[in-house]
C-alpha distance (Angstrom), angle and dihedral (degrees) to the residues before:
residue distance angle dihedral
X1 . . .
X2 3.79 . .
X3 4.04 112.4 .
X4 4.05 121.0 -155.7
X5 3.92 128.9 -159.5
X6 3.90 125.8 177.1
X7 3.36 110.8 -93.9
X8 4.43 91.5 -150.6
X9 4.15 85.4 59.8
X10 3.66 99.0 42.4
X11 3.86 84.4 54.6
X12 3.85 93.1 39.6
X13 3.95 84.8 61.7
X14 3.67 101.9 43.2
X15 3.30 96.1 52.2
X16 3.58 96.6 68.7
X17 3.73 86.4 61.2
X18 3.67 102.4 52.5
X19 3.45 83.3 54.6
X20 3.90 105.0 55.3
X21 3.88 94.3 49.2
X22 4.01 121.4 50.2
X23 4.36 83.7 -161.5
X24 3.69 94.3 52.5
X25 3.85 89.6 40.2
X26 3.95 97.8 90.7
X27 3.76 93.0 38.8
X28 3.57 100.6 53.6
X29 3.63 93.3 41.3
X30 3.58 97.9 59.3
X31 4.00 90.5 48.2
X32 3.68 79.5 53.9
X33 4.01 88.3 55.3
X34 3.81 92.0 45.5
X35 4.05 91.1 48.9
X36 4.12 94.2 45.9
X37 4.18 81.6 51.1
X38 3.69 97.2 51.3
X39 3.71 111.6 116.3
X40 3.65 105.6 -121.4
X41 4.04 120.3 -118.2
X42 4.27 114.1 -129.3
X43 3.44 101.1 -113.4
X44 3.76 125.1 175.1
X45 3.65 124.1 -129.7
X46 3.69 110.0 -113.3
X47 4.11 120.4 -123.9
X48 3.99 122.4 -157.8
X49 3.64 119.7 -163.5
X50 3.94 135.8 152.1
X51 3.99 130.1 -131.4
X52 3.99 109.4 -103.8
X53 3.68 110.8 -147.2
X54 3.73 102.1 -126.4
X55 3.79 121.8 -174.4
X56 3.94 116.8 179.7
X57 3.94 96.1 146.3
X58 3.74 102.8 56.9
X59 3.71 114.4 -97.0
X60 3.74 102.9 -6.6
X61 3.50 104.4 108.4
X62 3.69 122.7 -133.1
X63 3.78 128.9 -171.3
X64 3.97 128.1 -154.1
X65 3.39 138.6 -173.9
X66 3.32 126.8 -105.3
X67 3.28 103.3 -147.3
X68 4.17 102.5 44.1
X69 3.58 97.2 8.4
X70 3.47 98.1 -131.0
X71 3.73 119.0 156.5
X72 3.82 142.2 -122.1
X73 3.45 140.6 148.9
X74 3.67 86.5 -153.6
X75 3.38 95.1 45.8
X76 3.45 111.8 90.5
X77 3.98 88.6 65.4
X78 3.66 87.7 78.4
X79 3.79 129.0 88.9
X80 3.40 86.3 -152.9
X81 4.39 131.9 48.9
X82 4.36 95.7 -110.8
X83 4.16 78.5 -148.6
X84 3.58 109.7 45.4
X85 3.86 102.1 14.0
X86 3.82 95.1 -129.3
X87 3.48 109.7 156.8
X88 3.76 107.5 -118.6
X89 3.89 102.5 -128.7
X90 3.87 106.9 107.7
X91 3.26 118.2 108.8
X92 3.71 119.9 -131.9
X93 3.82 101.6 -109.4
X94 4.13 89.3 41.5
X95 3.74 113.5 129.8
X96 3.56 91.9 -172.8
């Protein structure tokens, strides 16, 4: 599986380092070059949410997202919102 980092913090911490040591200097700020010049992947941001029980005609129970509120009462079998594509793993009293 693919891992990503942000390139801005990577640099943010090296940086430091080329600083603090005249011999590492050169080496660290070419990696520095070669990270600033690698082409960036398209990776999409990833939403949490949780399935809201919702029951507005009587006992048949109903399930929403919580992040586009759209309804199902199949939903909630889903790991993942079949609207939105949230990825249903938040739980309810979550800030985050």
């Amino acid at each position: 599986m693919s891992e990503y980092i942000e390139r801005e913090k990577l640099i943010d911490q090296l940086l430091p380092l080329a600083d603090a040591s005249a011999k590492l200097h050169d080496g660290i700020m070419t990696a520095i070059f070669q990270v600033k010049n690698q082409p960036a992947a398209d990776v999409p941001s990833v939403v949490h949410g949780h399935w809201e029980v919702f029951a507005p005609w009587g006992s048949k129970k109903t399930v929403i997202c919580s992040e586009c509120g759209n309804y199902s009462p199949l939903a909630g079998e889903y790991a993942y919102c079949p609207n939105c594509g949230a990825r249903m793993d938040k739980e309810e009293n979550d800030n985050v």
